[in-house]
CHARMM internal coordinates of N, CA and C (Angstrom, degrees):
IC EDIT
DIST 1 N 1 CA 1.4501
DIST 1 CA 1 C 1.5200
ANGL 1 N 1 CA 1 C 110.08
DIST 1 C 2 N 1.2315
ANGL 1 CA 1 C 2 N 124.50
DIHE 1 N 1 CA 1 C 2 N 146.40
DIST 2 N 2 CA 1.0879
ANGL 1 C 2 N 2 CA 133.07
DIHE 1 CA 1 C 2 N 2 CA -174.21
DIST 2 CA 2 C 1.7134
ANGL 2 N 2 CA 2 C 97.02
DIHE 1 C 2 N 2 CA 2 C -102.26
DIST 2 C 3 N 1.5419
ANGL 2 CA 2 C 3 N 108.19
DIHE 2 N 2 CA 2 C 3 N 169.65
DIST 3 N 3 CA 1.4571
ANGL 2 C 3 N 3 CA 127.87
DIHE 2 CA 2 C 3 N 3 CA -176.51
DIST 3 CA 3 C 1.2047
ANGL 3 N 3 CA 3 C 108.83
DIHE 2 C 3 N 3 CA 3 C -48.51
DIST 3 C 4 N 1.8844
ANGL 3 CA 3 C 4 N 121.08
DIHE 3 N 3 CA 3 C 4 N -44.82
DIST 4 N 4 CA 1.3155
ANGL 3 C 4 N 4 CA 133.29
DIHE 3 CA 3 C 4 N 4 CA -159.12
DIST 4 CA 4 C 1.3528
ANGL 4 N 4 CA 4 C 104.54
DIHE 3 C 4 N 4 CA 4 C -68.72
DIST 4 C 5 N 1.0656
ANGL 4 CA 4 C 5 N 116.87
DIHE 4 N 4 CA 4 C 5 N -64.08
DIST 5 N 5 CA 1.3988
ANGL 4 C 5 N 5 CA 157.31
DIHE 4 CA 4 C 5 N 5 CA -177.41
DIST 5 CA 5 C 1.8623
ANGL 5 N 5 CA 5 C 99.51
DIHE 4 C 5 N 5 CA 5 C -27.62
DIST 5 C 6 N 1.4898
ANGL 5 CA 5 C 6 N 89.33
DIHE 5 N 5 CA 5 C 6 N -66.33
DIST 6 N 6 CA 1.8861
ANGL 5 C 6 N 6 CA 117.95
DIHE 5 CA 5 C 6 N 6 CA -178.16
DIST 6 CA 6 C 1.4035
ANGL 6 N 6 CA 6 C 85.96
DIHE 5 C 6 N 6 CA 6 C -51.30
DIST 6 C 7 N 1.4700
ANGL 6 CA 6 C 7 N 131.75
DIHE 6 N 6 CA 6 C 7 N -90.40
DIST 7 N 7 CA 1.1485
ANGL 6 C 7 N 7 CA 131.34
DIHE 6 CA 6 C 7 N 7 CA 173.70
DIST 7 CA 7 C 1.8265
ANGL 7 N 7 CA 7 C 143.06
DIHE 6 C 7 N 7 CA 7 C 0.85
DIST 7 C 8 N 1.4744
ANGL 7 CA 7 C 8 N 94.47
DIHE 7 N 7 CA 7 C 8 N -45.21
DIST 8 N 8 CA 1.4594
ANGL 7 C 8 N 8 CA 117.51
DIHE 7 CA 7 C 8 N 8 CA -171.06
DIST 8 CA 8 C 1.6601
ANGL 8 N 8 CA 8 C 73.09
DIHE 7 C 8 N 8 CA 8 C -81.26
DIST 8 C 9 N 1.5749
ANGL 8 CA 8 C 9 N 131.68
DIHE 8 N 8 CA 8 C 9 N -103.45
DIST 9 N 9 CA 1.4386
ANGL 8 C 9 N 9 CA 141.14
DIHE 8 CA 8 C 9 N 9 CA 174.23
DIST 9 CA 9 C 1.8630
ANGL 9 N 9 CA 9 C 98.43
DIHE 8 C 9 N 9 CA 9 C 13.50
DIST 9 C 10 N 0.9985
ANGL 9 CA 9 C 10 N 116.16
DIHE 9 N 9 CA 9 C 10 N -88.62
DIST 10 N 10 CA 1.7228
ANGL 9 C 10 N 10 CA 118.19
DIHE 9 CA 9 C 10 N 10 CA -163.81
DIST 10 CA 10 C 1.3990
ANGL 10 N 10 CA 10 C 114.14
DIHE 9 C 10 N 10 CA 10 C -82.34
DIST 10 C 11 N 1.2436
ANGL 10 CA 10 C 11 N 99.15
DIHE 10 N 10 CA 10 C 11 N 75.52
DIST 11 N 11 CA 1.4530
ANGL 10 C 11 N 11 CA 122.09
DIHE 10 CA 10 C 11 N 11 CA 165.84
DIST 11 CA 11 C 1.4706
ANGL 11 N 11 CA 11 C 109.68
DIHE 10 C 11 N 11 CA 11 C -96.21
DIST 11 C 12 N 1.3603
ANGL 11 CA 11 C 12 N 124.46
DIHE 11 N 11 CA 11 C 12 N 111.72
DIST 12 N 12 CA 1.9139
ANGL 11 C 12 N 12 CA 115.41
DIHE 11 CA 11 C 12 N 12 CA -174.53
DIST 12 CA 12 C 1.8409
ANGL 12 N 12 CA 12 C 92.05
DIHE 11 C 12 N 12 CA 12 C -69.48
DIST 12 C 13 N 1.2585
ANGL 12 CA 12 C 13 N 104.13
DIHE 12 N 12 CA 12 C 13 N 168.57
DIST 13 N 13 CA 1.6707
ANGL 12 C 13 N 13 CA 123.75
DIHE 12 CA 12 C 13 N 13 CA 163.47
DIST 13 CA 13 C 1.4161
ANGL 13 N 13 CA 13 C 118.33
DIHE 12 C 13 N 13 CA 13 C -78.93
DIST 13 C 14 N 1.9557
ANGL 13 CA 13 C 14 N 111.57
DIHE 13 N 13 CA 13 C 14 N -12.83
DIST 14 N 14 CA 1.5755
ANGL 13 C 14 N 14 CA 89.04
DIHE 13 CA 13 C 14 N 14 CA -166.09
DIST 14 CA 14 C 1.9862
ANGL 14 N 14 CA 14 C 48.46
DIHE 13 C 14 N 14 CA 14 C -168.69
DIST 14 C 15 N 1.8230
ANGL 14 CA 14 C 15 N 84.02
DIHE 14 N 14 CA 14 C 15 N 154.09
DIST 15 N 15 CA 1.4755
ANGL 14 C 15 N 15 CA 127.27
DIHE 14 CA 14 C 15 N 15 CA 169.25
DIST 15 CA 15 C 1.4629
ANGL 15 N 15 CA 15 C 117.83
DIHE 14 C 15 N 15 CA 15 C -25.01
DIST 15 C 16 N 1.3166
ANGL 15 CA 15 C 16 N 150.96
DIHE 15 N 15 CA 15 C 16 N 91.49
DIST 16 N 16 CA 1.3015
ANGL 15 C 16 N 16 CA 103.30
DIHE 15 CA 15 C 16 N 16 CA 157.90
DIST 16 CA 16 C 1.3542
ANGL 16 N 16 CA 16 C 99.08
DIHE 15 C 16 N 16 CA 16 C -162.55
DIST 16 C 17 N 1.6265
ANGL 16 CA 16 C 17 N 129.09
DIHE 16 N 16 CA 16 C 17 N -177.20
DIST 17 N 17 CA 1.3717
ANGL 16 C 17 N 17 CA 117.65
DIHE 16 CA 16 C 17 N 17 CA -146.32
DIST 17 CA 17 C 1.4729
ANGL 17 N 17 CA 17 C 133.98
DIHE 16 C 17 N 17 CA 17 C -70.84
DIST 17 C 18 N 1.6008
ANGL 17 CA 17 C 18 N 130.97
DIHE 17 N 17 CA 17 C 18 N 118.52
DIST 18 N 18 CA 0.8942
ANGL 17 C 18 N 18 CA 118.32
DIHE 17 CA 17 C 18 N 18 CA -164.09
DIST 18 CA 18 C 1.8879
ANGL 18 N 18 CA 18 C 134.65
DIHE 17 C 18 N 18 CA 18 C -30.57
DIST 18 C 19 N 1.1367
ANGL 18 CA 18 C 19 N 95.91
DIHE 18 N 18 CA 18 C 19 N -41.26
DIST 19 N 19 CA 1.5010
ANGL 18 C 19 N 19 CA 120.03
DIHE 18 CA 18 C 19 N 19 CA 165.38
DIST 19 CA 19 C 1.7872
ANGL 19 N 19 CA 19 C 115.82
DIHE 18 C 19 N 19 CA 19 C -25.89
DIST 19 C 20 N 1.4744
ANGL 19 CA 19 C 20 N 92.04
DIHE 19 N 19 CA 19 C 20 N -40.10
DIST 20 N 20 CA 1.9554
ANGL 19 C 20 N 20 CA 88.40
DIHE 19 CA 19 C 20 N 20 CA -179.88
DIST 20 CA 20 C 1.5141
ANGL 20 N 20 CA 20 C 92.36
DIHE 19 C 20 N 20 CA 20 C -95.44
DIST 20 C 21 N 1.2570
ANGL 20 CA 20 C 21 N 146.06
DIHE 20 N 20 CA 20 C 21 N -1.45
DIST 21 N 21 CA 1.2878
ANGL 20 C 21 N 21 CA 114.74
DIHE 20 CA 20 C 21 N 21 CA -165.90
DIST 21 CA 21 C 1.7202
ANGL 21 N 21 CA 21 C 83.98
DIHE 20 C 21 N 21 CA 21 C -137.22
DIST 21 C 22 N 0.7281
ANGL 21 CA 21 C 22 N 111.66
DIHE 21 N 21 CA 21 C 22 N 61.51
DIST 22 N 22 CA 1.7822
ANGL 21 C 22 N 22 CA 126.25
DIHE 21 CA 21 C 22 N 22 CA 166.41
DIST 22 CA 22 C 1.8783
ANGL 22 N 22 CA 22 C 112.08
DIHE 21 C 22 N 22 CA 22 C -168.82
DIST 22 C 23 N 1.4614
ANGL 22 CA 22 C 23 N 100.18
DIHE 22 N 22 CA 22 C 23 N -5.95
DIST 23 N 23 CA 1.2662
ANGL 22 C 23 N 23 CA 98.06
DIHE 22 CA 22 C 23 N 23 CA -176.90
DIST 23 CA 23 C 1.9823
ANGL 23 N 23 CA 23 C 108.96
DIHE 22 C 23 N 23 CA 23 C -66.67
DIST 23 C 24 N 1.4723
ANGL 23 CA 23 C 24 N 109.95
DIHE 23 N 23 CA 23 C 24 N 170.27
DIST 24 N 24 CA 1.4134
ANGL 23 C 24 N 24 CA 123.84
DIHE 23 CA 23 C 24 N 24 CA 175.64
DIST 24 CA 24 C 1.4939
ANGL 24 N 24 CA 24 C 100.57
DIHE 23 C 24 N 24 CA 24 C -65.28
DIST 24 C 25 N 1.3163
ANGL 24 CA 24 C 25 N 126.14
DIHE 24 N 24 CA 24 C 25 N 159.42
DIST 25 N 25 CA 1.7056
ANGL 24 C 25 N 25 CA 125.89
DIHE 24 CA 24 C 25 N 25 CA 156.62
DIST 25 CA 25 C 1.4205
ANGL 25 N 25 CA 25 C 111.68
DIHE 24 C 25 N 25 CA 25 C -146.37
DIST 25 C 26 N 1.2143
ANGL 25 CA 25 C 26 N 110.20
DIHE 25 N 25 CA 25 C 26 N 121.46
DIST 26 N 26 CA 1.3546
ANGL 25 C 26 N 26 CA 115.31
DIHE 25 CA 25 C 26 N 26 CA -170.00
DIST 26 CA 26 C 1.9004
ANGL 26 N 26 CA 26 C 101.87
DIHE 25 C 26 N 26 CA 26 C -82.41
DIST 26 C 27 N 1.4621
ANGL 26 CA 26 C 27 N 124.76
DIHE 26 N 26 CA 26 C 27 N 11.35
DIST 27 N 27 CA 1.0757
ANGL 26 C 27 N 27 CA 112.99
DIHE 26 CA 26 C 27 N 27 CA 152.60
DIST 27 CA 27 C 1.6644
ANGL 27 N 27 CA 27 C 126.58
DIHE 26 C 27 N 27 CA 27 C -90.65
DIST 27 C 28 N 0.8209
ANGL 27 CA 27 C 28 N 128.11
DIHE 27 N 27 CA 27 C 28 N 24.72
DIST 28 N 28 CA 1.4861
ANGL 27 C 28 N 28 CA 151.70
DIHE 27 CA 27 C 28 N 28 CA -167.88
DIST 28 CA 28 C 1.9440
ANGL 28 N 28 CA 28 C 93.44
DIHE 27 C 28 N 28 CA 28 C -99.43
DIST 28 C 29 N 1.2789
ANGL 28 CA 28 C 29 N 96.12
DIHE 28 N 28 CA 28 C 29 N 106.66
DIST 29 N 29 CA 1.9174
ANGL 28 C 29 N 29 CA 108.77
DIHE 28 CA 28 C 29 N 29 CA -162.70
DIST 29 CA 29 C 1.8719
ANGL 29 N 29 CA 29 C 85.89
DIHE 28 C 29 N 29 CA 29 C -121.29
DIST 29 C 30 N 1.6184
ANGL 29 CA 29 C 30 N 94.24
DIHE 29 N 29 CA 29 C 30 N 151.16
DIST 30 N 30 CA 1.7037
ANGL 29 C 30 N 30 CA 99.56
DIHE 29 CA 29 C 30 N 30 CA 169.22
DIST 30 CA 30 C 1.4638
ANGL 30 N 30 CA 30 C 93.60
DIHE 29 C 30 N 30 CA 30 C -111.49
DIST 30 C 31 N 0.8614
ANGL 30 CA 30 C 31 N 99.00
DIHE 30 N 30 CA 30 C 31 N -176.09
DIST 31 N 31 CA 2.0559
ANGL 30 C 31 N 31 CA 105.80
DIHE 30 CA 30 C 31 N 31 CA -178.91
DIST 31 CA 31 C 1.1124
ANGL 31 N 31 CA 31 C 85.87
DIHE 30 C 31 N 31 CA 31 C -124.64
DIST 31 C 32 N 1.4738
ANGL 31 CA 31 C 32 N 124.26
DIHE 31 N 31 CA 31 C 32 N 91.16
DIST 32 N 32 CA 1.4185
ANGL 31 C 32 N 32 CA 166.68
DIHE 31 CA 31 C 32 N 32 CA 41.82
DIST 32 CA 32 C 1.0965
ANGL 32 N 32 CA 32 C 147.74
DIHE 31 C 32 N 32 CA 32 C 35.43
DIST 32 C 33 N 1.3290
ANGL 32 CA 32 C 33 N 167.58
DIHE 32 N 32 CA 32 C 33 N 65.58
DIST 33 N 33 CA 1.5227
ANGL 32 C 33 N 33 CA 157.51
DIHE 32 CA 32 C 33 N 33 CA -144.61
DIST 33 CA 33 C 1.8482
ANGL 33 N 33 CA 33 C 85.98
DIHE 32 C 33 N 33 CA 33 C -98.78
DIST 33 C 34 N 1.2587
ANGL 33 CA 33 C 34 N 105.30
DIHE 33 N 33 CA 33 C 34 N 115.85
DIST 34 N 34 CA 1.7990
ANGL 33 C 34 N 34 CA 125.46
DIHE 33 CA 33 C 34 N 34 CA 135.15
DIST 34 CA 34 C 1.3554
ANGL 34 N 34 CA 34 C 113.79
DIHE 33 C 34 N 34 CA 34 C -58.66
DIST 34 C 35 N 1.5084
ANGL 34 CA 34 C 35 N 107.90
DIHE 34 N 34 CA 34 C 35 N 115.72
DIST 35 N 35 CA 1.1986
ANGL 34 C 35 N 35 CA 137.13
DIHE 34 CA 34 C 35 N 35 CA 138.79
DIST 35 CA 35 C 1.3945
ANGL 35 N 35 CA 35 C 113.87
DIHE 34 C 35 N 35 CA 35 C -13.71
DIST 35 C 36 N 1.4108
ANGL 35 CA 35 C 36 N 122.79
DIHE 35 N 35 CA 35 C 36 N 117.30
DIST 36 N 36 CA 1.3725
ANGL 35 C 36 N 36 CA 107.09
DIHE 35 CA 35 C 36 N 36 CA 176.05
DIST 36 CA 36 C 1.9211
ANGL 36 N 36 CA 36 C 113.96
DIHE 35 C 36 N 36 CA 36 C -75.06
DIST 36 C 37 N 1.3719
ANGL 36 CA 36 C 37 N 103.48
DIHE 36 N 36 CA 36 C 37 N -28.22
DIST 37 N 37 CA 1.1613
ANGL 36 C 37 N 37 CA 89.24
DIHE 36 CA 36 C 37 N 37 CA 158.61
DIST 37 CA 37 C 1.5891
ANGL 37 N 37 CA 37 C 149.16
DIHE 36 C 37 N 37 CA 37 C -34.70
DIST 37 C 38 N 1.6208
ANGL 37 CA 37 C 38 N 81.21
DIHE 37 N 37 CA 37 C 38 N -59.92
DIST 38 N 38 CA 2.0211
ANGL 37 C 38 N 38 CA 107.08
DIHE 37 CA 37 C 38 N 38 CA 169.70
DIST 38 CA 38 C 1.3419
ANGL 38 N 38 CA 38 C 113.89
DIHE 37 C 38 N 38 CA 38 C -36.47
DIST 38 C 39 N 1.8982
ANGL 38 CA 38 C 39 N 90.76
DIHE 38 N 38 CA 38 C 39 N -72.13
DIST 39 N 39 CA 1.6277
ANGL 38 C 39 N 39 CA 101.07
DIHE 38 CA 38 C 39 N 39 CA -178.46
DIST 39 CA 39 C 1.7563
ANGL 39 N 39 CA 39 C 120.61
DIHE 38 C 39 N 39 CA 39 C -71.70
DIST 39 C 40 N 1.3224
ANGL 39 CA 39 C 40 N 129.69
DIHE 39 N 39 CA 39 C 40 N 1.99
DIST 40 N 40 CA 1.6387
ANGL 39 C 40 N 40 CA 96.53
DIHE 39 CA 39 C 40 N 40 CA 147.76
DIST 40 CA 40 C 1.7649
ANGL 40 N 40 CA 40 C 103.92
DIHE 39 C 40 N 40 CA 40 C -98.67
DIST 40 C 41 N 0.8375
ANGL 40 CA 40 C 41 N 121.61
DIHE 40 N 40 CA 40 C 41 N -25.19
DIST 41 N 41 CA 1.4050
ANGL 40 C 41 N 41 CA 103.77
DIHE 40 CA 40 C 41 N 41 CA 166.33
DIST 41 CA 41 C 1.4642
ANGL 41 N 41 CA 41 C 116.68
DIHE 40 C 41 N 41 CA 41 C -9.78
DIST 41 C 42 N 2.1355
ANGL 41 CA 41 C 42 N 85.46
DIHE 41 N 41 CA 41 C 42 N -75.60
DIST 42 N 42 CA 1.5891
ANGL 41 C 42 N 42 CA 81.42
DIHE 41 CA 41 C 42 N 42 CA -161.69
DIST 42 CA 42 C 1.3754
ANGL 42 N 42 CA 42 C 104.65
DIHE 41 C 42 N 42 CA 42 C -90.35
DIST 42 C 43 N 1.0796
ANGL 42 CA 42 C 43 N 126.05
DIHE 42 N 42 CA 42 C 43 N 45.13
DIST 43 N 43 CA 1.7901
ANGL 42 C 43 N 43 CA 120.67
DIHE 42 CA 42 C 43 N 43 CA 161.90
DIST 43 CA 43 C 1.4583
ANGL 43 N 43 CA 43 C 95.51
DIHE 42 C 43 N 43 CA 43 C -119.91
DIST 43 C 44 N 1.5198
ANGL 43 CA 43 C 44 N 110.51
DIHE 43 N 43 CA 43 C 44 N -28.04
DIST 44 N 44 CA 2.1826
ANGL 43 C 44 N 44 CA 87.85
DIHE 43 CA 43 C 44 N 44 CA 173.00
DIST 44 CA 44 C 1.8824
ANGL 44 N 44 CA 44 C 92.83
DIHE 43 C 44 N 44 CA 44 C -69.99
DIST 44 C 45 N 1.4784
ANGL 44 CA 44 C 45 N 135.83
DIHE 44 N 44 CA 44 C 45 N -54.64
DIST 45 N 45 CA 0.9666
ANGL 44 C 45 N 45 CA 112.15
DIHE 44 CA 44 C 45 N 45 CA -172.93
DIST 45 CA 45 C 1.8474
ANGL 45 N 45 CA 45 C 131.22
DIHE 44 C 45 N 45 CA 45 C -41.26
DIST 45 C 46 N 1.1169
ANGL 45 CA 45 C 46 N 108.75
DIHE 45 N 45 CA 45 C 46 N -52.72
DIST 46 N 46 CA 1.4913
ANGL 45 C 46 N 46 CA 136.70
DIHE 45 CA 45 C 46 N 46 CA 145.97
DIST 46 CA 46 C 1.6985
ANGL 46 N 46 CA 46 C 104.76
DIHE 45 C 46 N 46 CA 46 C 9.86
DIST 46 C 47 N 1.6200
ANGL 46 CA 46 C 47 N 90.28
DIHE 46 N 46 CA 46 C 47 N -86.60
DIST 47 N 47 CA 1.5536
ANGL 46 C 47 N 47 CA 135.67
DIHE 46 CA 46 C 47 N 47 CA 168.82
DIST 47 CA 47 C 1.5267
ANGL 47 N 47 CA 47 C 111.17
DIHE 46 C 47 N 47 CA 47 C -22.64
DIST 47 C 48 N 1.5426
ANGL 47 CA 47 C 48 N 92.30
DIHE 47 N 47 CA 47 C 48 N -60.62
DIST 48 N 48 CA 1.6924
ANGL 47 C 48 N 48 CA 100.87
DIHE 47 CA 47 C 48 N 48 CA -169.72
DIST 48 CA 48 C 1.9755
ANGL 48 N 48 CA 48 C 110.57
DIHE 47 C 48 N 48 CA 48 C -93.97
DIST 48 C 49 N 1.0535
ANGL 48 CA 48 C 49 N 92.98
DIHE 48 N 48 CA 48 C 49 N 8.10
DIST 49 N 49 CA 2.0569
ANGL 48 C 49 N 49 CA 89.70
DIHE 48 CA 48 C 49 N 49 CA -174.91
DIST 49 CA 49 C 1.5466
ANGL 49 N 49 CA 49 C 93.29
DIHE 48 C 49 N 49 CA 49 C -100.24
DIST 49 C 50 N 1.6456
ANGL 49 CA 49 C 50 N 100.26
DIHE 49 N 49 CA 49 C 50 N 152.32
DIST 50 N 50 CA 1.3786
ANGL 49 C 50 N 50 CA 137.86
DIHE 49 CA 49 C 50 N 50 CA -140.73
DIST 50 CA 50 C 1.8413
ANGL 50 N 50 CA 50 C 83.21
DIHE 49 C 50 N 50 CA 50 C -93.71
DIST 50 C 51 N 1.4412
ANGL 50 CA 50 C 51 N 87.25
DIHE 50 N 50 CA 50 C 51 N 150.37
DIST 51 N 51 CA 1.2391
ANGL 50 C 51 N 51 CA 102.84
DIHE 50 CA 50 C 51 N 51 CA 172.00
DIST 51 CA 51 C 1.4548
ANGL 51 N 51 CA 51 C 125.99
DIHE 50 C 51 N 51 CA 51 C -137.37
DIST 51 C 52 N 1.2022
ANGL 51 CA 51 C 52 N 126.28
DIHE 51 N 51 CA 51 C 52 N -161.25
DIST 52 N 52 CA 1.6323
ANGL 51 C 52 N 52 CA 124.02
DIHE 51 CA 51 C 52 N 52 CA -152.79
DIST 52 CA 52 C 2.0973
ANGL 52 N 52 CA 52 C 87.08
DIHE 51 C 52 N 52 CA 52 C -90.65
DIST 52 C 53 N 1.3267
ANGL 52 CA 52 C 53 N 116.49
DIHE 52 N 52 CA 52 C 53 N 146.11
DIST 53 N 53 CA 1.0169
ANGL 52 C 53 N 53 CA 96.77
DIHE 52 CA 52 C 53 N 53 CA -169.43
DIST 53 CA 53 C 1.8139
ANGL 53 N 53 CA 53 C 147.73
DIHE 52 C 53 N 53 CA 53 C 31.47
DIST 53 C 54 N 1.1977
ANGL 53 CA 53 C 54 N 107.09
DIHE 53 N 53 CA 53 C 54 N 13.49
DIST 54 N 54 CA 1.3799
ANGL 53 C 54 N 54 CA 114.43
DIHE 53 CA 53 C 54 N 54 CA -178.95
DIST 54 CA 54 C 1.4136
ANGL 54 N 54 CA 54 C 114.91
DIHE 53 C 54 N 54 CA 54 C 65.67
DIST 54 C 55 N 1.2859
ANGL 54 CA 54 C 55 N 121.81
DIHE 54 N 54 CA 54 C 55 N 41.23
DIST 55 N 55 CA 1.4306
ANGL 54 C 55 N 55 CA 140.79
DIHE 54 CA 54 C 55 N 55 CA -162.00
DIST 55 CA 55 C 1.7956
ANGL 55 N 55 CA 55 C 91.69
DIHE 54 C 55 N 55 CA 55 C -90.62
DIST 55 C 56 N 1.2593
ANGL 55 CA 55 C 56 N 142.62
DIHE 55 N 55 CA 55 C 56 N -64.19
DIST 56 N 56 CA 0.5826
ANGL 55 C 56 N 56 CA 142.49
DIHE 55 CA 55 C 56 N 56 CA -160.08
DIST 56 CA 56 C 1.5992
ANGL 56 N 56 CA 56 C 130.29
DIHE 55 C 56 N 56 CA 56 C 59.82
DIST 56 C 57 N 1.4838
ANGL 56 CA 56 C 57 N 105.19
DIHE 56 N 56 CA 56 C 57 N 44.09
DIST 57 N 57 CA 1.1526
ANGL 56 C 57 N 57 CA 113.83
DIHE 56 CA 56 C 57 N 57 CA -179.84
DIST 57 CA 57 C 1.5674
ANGL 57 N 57 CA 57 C 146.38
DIHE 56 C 57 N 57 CA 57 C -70.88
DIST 57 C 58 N 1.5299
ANGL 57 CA 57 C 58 N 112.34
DIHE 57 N 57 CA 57 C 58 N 34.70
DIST 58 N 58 CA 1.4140
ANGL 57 C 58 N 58 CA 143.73
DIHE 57 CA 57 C 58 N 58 CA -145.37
DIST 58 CA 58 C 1.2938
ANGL 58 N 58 CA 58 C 91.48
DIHE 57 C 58 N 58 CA 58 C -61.08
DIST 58 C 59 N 1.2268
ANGL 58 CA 58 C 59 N 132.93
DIHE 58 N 58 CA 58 C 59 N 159.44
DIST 59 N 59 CA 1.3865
ANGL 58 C 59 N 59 CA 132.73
DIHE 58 CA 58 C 59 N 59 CA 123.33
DIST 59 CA 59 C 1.9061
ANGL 59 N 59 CA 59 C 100.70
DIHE 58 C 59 N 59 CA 59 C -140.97
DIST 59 C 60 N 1.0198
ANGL 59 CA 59 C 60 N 112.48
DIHE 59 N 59 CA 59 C 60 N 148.85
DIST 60 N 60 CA 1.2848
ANGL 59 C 60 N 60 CA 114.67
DIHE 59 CA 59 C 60 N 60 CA 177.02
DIST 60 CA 60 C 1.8836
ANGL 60 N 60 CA 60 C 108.71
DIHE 59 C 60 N 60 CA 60 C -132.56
DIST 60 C 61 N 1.4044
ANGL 60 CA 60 C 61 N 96.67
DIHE 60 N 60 CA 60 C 61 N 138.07
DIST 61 N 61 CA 1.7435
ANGL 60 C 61 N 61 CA 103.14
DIHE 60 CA 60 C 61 N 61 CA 174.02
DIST 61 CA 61 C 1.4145
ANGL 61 N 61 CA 61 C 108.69
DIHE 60 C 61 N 61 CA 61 C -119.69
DIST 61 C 62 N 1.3541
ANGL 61 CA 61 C 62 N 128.50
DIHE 61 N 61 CA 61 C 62 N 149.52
DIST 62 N 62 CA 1.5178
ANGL 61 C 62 N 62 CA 116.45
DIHE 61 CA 61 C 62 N 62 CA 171.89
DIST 62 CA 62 C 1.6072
ANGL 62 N 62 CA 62 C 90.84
DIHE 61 C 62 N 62 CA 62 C -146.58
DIST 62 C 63 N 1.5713
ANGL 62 CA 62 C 63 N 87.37
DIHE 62 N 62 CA 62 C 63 N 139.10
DIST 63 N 63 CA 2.3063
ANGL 62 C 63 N 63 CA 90.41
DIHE 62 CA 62 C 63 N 63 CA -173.22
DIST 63 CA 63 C 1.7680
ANGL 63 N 63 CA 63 C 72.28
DIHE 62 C 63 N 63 CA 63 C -146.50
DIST 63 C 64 N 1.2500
ANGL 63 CA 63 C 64 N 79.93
DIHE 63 N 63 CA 63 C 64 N 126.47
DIST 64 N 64 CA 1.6948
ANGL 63 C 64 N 64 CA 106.60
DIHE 63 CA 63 C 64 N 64 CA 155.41
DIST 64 CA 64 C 0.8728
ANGL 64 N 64 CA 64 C 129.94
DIHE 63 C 64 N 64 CA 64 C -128.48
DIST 64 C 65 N 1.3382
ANGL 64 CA 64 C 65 N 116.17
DIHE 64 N 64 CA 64 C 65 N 42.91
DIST 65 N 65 CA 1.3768
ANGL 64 C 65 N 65 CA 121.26
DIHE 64 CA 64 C 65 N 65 CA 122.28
DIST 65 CA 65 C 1.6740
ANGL 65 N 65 CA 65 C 128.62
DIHE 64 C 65 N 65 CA 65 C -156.21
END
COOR INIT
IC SEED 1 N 1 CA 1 C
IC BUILD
């Protein structure tokens, strides 16, 4: 998709500050296949990052498909 395109898509329903509907979104996916390499990478990284009190409240799912 091109910029224009994105543009037409994020139209809000009701008024409000440009700021949320120009922001970045890291849910924005290409149709792509991850490396299986990549992806445990970043789920051992995942794994090992610090959390709120050392709670360690992980759970991880992975569905491919």
């Amino acid at each position: 998709m091109n910029e224009k395109e994105i543009q037409q898509l994020r139209q809000p329903d009701h008024e409000i500050d440009p700021i949320f509907i120009n922001r970045w979104s890291p849910r924005s996916f290409l149709k792509k296949e991850v490396p299986e390499e990549v992806l445990m990478r970043v789920f051992e990284a995942a794994r090992w990052a610090p959390s709120a009190n050392n709670s360690q409240p992980w759970r991880f799912i992975l569905a491919r498909t």
